[in-house]
C-alpha positions as CSV (number, residue, x, y, z in Angstrom):
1,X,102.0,111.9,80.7
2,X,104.0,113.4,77.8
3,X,103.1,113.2,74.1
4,X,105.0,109.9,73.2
5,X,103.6,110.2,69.0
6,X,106.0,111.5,66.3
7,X,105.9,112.5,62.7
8,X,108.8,110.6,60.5
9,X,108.6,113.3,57.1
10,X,104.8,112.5,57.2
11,X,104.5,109.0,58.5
12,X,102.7,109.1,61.8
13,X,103.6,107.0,64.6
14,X,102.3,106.4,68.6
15,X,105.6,106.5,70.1
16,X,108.9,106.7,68.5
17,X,110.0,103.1,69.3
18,X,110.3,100.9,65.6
19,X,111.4,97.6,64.8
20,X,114.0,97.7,62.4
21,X,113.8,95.8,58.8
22,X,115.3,92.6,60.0
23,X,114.2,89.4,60.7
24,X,111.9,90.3,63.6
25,X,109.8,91.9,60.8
26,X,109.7,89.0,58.1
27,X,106.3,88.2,58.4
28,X,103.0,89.6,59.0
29,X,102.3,87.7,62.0
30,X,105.8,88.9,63.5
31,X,104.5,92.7,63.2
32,X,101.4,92.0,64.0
33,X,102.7,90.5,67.6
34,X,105.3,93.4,67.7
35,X,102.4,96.3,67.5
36,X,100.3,94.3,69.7
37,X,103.2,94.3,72.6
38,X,103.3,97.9,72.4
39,X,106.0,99.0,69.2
40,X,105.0,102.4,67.5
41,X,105.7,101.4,64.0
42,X,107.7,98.5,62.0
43,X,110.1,98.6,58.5
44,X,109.0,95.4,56.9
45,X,112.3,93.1,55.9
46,X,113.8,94.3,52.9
47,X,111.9,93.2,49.8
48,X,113.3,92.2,46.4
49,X,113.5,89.2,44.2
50,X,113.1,86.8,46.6
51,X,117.0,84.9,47.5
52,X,118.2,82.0,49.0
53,X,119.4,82.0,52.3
54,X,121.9,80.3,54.2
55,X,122.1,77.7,57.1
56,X,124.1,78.8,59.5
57,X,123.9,82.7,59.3
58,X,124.2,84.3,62.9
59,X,126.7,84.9,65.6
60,X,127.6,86.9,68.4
61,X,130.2,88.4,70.5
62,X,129.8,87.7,74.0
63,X,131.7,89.7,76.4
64,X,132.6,90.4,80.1
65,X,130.1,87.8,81.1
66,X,127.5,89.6,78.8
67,X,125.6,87.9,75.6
68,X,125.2,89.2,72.9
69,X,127.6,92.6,73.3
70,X,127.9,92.2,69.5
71,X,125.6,90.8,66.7
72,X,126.6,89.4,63.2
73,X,124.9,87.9,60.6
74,X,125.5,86.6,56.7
75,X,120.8,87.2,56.2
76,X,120.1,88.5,52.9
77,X,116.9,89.7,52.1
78,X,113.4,88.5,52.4
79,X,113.4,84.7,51.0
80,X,109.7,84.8,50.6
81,X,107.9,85.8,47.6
82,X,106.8,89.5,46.9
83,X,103.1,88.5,46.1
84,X,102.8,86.4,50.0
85,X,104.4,89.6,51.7
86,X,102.2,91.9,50.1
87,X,98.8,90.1,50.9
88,X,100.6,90.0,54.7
89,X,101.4,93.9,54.3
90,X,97.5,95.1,53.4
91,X,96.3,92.4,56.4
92,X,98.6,93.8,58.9
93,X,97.9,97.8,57.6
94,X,93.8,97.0,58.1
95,X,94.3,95.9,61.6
96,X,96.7,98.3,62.9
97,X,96.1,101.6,60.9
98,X,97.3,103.8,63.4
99,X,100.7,102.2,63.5
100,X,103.6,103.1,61.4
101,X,104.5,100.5,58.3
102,X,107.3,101.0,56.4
103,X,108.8,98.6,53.5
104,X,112.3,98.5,53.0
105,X,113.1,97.8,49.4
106,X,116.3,96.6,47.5
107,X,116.5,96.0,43.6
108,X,118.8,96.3,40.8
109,X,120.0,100.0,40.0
110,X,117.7,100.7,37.2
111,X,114.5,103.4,37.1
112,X,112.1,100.6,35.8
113,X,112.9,98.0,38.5
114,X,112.3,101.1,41.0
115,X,109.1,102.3,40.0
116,X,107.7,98.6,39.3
117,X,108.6,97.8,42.9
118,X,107.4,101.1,44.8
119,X,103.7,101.2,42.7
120,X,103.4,97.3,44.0
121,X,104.5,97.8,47.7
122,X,102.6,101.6,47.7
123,X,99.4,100.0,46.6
124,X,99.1,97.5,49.6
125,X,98.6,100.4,51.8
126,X,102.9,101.6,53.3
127,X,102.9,104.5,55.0
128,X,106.1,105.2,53.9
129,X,109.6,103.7,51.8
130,X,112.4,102.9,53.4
131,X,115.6,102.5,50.4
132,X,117.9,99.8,51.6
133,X,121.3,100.9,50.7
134,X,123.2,99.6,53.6
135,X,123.3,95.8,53.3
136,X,126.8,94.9,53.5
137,X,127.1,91.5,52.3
138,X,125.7,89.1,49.7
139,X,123.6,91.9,48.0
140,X,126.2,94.0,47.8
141,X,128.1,91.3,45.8
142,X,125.0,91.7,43.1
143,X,125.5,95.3,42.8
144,X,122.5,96.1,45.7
145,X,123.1,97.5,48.9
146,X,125.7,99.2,50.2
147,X,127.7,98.6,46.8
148,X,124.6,101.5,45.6
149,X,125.1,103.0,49.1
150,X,129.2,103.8,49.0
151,X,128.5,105.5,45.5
152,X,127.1,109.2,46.2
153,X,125.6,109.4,42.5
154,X,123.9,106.0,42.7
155,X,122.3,106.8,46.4
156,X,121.4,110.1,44.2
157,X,119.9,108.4,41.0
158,X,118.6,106.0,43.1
159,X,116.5,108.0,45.3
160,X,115.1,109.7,42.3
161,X,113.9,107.3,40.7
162,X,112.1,106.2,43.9
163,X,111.0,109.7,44.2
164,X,109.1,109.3,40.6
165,X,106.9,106.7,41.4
166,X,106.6,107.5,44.8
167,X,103.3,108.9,46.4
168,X,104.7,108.0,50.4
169,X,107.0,109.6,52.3
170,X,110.9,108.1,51.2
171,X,113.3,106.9,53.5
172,X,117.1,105.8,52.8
173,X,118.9,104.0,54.8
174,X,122.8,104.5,54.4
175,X,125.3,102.5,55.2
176,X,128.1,103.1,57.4
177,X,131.1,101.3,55.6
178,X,132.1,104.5,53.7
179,X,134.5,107.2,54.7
180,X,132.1,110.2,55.2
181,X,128.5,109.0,55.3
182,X,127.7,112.8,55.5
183,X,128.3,112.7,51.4
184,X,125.8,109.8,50.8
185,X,123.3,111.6,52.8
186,X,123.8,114.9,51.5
187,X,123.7,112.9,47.8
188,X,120.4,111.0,49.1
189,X,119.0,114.8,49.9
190,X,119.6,116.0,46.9
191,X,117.7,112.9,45.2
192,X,114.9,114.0,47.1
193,X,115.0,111.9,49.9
194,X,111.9,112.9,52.6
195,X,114.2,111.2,55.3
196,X,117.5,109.6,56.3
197,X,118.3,106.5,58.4
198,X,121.3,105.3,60.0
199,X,123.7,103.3,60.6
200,X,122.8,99.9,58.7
201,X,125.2,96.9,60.0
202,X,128.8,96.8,59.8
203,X,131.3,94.3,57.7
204,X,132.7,92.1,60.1
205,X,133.9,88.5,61.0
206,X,132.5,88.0,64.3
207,X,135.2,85.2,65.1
208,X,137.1,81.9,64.5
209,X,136.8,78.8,66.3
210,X,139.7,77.6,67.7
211,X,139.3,73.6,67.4
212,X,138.0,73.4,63.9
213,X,138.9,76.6,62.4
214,X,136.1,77.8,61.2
215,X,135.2,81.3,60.8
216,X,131.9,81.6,63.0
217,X,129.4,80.9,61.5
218,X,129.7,79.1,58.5
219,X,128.1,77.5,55.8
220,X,129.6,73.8,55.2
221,X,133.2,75.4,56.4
222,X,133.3,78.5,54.3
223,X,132.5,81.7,55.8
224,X,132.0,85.4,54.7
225,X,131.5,88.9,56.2
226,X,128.8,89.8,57.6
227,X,126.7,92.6,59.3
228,X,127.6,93.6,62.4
229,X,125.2,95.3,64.5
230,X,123.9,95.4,68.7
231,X,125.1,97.7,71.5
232,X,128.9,97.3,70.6
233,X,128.0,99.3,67.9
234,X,126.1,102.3,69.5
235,X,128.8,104.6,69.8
236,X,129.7,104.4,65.9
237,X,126.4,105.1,65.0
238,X,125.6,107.7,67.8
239,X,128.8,109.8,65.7
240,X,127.5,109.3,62.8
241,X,124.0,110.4,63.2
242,X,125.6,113.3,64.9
243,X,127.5,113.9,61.8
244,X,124.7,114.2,59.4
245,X,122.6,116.2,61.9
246,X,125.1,119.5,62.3
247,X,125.5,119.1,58.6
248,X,122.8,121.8,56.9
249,X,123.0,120.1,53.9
250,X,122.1,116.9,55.7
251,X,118.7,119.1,56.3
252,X,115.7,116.0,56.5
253,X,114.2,114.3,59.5
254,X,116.5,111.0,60.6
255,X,115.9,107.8,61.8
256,X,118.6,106.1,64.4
257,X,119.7,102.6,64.0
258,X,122.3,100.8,65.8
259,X,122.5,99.4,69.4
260,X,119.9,100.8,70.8
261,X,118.5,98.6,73.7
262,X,116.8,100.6,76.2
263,X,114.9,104.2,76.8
264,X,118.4,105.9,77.5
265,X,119.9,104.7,74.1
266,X,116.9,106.3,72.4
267,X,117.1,109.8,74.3
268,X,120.7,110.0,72.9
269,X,119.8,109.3,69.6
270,X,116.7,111.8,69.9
271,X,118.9,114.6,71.2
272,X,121.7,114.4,68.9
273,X,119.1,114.8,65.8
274,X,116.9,111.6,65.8
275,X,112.7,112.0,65.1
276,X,112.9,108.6,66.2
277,X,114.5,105.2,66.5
278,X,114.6,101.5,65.2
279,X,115.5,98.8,67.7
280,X,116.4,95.1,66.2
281,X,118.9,93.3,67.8
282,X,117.3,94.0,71.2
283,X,114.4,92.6,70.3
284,X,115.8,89.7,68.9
285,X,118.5,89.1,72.4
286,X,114.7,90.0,74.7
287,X,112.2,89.4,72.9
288,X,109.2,92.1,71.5
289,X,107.7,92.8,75.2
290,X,111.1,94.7,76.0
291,X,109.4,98.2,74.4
292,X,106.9,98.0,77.5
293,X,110.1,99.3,79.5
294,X,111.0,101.2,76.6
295,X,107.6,103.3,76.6
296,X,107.3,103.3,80.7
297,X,111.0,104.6,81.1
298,X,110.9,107.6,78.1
299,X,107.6,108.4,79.8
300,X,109.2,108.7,83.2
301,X,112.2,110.5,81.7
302,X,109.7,113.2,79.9
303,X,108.2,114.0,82.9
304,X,110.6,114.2,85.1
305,X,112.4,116.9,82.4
306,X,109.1,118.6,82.7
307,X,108.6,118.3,78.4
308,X,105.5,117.8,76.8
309,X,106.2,115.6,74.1
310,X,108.6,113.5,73.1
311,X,109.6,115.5,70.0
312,X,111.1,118.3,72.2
313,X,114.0,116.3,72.7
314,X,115.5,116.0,69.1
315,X,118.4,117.8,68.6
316,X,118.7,119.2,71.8
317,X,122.7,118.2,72.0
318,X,123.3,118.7,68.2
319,X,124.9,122.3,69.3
320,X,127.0,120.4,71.4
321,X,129.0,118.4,69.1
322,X,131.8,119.9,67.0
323,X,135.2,119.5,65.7
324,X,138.3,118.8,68.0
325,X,139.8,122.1,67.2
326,X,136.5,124.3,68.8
327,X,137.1,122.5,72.0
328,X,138.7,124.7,75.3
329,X,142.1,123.9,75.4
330,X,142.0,125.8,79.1
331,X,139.2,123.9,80.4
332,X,140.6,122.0,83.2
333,X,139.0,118.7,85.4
334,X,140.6,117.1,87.7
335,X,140.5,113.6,89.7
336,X,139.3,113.4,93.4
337,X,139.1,110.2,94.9
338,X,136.8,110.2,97.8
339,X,138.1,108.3,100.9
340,X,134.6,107.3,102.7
341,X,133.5,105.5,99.0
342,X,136.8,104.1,97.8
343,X,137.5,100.8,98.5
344,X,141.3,100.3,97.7
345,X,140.8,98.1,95.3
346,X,143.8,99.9,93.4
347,X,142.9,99.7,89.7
348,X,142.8,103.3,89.5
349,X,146.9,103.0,90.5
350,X,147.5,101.0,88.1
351,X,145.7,102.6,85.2
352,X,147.3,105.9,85.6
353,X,150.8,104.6,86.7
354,X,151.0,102.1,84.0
355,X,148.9,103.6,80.7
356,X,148.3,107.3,81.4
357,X,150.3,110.2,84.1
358,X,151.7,108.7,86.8
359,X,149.6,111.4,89.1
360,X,147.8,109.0,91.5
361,X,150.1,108.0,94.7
362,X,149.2,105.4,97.4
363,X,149.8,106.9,100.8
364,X,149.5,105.4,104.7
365,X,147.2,107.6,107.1
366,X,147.9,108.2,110.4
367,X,146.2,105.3,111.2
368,X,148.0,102.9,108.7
369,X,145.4,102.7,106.6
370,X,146.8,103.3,103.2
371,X,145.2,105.7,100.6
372,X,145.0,106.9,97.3
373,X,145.6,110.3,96.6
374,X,145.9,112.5,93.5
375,X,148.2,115.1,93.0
376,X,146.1,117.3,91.0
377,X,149.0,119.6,89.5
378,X,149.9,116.8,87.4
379,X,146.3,115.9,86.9
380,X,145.3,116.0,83.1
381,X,142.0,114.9,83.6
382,X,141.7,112.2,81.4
383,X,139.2,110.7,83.1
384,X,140.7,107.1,83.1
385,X,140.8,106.8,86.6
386,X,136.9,107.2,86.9
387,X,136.5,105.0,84.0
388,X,138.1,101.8,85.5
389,X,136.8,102.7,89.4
390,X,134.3,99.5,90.0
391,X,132.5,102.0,92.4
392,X,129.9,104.3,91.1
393,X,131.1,107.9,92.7
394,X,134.4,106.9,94.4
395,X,136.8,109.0,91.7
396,X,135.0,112.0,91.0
397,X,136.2,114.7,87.9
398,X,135.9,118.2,89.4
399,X,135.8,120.9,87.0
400,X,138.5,123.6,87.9
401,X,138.4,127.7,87.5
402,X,139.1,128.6,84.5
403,X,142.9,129.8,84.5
404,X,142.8,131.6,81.4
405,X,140.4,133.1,78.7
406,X,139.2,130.3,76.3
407,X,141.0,129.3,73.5
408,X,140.5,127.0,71.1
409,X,143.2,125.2,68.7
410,X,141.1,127.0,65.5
411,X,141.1,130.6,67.5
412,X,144.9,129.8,68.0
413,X,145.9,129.3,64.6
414,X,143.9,132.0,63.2
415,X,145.6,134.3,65.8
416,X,148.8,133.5,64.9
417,X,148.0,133.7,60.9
418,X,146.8,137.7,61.3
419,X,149.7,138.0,63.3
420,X,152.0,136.3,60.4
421,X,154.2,135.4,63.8
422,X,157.4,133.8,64.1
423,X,158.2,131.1,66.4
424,X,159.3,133.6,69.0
425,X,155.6,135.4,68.6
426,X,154.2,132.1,69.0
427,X,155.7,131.3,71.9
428,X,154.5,134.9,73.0
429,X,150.7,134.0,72.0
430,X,150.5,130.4,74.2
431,X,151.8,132.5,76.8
């Protein structure tokens, strides 16, 4: 079996599965049952001055038949006093030493209120710090959160003044309702951040209910934003950690958040940049024991890739990811729909004829037994087709000969500016 252990910027951990700082890690007793079940490490829920929270405060979006698609929530910070999670910290650190635990901290944006809170969490035994700039709502009306977090010289300041007190490994988490979150995490970096991790939740409404009007959930028939977070939002985040890791400024071990739900999620975060990867909504839609499959299928994965450890795998598809205008604008694909498979259920008809190129055209055999076939010169190969086919390997996108030397859009335009061309020139150039 591979190597499943990881090093986070120092903090050691068995595999690279964590629960994230959420309520699945509000309590000792929650981690305590988490590590037992199998998780590598934990980010205790954010601590603070201890708030009040509200009844009701989650939702979800349920979609296609499938709960939970989507996860939203109006849960502010740890409710319980400092003093009680603490004691629960150095009681859960004793019995599982080998296990990665984290705190996630949130207090006002001043250097005293920093070091007071890092020199109390550091002395009941953290492995590490993780700097809760993300949280979108309720703490960021107080100034906290991702109110620090959109403000590149506060996630800066901020991170420094953790840095002073600090004798663990600092984390900070960004938050991902800001234009670029490449700039808060090169500004996190340059406070001296040991680590980034990302994406924290989203603002959202998650809906409205249609009898009483409510916004869902809400508190007495008020609502607010909320976080969102679950696999709806594992593409977002997958771009954004990408993002930060072909940035070399953006040049610290990173921790993925967002959507991740099985072994496969946590491969694509690990090979576009991840060290590893926290899981919350998963866990909170399966309950802890889901990290068994977690563990079993990475293992299976590693070895069927031949690698020896899991930490071969990070960044492996960084190199891949680029700008729109570095892309082969002669790379062709095409559609093939494969007669013995398809079952001429149509859809892929009325994608293309109604939303995309009008290439796919329904034919009668010699038999009468109508077909679908695509003409390929009109094929752009936008994969649409394949996308909407209900059957795994009926419309098939075959890569084409390459009809002329590679060019990019970039390579283009910088062709055309040596060549100071005219429109007549560049009408000789995309020739």
């Amino acid at each position: 079996m591979a190597d499943l252990s990881i090093s986070l910027a120092g903090i050691r951990s068995p595999n690279p599965f964590w629960l994230a700082s959420a309520p699945p890690t509000n309590t000792g007793y929650q981690v305590q049952r988490a590590f037992e079940a199998g998780w590598g490490g934990a980010v205790w829920k954010t601590l603070g001055e201890p708030i009040i929270n509200t009844s009701s405060r989650f939702a979800a979006v349920h979609y296609g038949g499938r709960r939970v698609a989507g996860f939203n929530n109006i849960e502010l910070i740890s409710d319980r006093p400092l003093e009680v999670n603490l004691k629960e910290i150095r009681e859960t650190k004793k019995r599982f030493p080998n296990h990665a635990l984290v705190a996630s901290l949130m207090v006002e944006p001043t250097r005293q209120k920093w070091h007071e809170i890092v020199k109390r969490v550091e002395d009941a035994g953290v492995d590490g710090l993780e700097l809760n700039f993300g949280c979108p709502h309720g703490m960021a009306e107080r100034g906290m959160g991702a109110a620090s977090g959109q403000q590149p010289d506060l996630v800066e300041k901020q991170t420094m003044w953790a840095k002073e007190a600090a004798r663990t490994p600092v984390i900070v988490k960004l938050t991902p309702n800001i234009t670029d979150i490449t700039v808060t995490a090169r500004h996190a970096v340059l406070g001296g951040a040991d680590a980034v991790s990302l994406i924290n939740t989203i603002n959202s409404l998650a809906g409205v209910d249609l009898e009483s009007w409510n916004t869902i959930p809400h508190v007495g028939g008020k609502g607010a934003h909320g976080g969102y977070c679950g696999p709806a939002v594992k593409p977002i985040a997958l771009n954004m950690l990408a993002e930060c890791a072909r940035d070399p400024r953006v040049n610290v071990p990173m921790s993925g958040i967002g959507g991740i739900s099985t072994w496969e999620d946590a491969v694509e975060f690990m090979l576009m940049g991840a060290t590893g990867v926290q899981v919350c909504t998963a866990a909170m839609h399966h309950g802890f024991r889901i990290v068994e499959e977690m563990v079993d299928g990475l293992n299976r994965y590693l070895d069927r890739k031949g690698l020896a450890s899991v930490t071969e795998l990070t960044g492996k598809s960084v190199s891949r990811y680029s700008d729109w205008g570095e892309l082969d604008l002669n790379y062709r694909v095409v559609a093939r729909i494969h007669q013995d498979t398809c079952i001429n259920c149509n859809k892929c008809h009325i994608a293309c004829e109604d939303t995309s190129h009008q290439c796919i055209d329904m034919l009668t055999g010699s038999s009468g037994r109508p077909y679908l076939q695509v003409r390929e010169d009109d094929c752009v190969g936008c994969n649409l087709c394949s996308i909407v086919c209900p059957v795994d390997g009926a419309i098939e996108m075959v890569e084409l000969p390459a009809a002329a030397p590679m060019l990019t859009w970039n390579e283009r335009q910088r062709v055309l500016a040596k060549l100071g061309a005219d429109s007549i020139e560049a009408e000789a150039v995309e020739g």
